[in-house]
ZAMARGU-4260 file (C-alpha; in steps of 0.2 Angstrom, whole numbers, plus 5000, padded with zeros to 4 digits):
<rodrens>
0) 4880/4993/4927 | 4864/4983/4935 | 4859/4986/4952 | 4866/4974/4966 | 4860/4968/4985
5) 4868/4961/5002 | 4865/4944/5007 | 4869/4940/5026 | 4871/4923/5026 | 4883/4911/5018
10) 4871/4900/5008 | 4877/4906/4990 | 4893/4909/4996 | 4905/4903/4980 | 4924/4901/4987
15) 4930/4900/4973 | 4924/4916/4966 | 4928/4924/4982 | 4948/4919/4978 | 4946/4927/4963
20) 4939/4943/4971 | 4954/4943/4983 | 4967/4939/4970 | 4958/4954/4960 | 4964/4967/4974
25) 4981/4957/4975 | 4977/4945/4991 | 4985/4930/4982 | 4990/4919/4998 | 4971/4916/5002
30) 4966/4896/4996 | 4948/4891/4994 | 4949/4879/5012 | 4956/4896/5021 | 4942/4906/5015
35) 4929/4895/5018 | 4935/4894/5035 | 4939/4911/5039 | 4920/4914/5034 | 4912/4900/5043
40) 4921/4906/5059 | 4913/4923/5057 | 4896/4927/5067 | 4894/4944/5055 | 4895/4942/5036
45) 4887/4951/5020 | 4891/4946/5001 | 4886/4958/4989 | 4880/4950/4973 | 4877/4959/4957
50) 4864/4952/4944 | 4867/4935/4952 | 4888/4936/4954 | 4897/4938/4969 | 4906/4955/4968
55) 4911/4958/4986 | 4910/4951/5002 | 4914/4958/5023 | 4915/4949/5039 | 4915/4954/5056
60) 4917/4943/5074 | 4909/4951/5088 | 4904/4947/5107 | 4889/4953/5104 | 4888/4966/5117
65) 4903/4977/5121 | 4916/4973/5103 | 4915/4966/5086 | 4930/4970/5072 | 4927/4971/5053
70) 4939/4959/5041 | 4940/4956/5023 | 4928/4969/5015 | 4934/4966/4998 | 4927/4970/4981
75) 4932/4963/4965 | 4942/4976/4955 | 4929/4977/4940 | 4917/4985/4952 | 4924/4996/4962
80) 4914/5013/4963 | 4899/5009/4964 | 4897/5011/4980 | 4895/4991/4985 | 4910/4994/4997
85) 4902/5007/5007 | 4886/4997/5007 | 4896/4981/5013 | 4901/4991/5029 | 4885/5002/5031
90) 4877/4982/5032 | 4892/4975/5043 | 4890/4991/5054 | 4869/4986/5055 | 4872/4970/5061
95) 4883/4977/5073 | 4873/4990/5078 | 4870/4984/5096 | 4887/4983/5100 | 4898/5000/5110
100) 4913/4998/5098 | 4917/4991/5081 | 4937/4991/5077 | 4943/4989/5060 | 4963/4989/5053
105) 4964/4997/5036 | 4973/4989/5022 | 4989/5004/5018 | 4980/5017/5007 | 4962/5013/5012
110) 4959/5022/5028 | 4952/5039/5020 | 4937/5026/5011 | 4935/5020/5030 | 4934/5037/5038
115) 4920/5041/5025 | 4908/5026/5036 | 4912/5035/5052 | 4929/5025/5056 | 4942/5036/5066
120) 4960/5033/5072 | 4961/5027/5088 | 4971/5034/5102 | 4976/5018/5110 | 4971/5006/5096
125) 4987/4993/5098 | 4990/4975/5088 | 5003/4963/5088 | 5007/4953/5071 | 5016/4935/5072
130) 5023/4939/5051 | 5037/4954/5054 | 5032/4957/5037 | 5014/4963/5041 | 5021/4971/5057
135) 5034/4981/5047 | 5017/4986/5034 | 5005/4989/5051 | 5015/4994/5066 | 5024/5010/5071
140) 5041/5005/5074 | 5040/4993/5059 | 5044/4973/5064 | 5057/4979/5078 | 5046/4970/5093
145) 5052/4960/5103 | 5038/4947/5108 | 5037/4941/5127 | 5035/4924/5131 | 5019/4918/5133
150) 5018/4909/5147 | 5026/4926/5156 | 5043/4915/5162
</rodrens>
């Protein structure tokens, strides 16, 4: 099983690998120059590695002082539980541990793994999503929104 540890930085970051980890969970329309980007964009990240292979990988954005959220916490298939997940939030929620909320959207199915790191439902949580197909798989009401204009004319 070998043990494995965090790294918070992006030096031995593999893209490569980290498309087949996403692909692993089913994450298939992530290329190597979108993950690479995502990634570098990110102020927060932690990449777990096992014996030397990337298994998993979080990032987060934050301000730094008032809100941060948590993206992509994704562990290849072949080692989920054993508890690398839990320790990729536990590290993403340390390095965001000065900050007075942390918000986080679920993939469907994965909220209770979530709840178990101290995330709750929000009362007035509310997100908007440009792909009706996301909206219809994240939003009450499914995809039937009705955007404004931007420029409010």
């Amino acid at each position: 099983m070998g043990r494995w540890h965090i790294e918070r930085n992006l030096q031995n970051a593999d893209w490569k690998r980290m498309k087949e980890i996403y692909e692993s969970v089913g994450w298939v329309k992530h290329t190597e120059e979108i993950i690479q980007r995502v990634f570098q964009a990110s102020n927060i990240v932690a990449l777990a590695f096992s014996e030397g292979r990337l298994v998993g990988f979080g990032r987060a954005l934050s301000d730094g002082v008032f809100n941060a959220a948590i993206y992509d916490v994704v562990v290849h298939r072949d080692d989920q539980g054993r508890g690398i997940g839990k320790a990729i939030v536990e590290d993403l929620l340390a390095q965001l541990e000065a900050v007075s909320c942390v918000h986080l959207i679920s993939t469907t199915g994965n909220e209770p793994f979530y709840m178990q790191t101290g995330f709750r439902k929000a009362k007035t949580a509310l997100a908007r999503y440009q792909s009706a197909e996301l909206a219809t798989q994240y939003l009450e009401g499914g995809n039937n929104i009705e955007h404004s204009p931007r420029n409010g004319r």
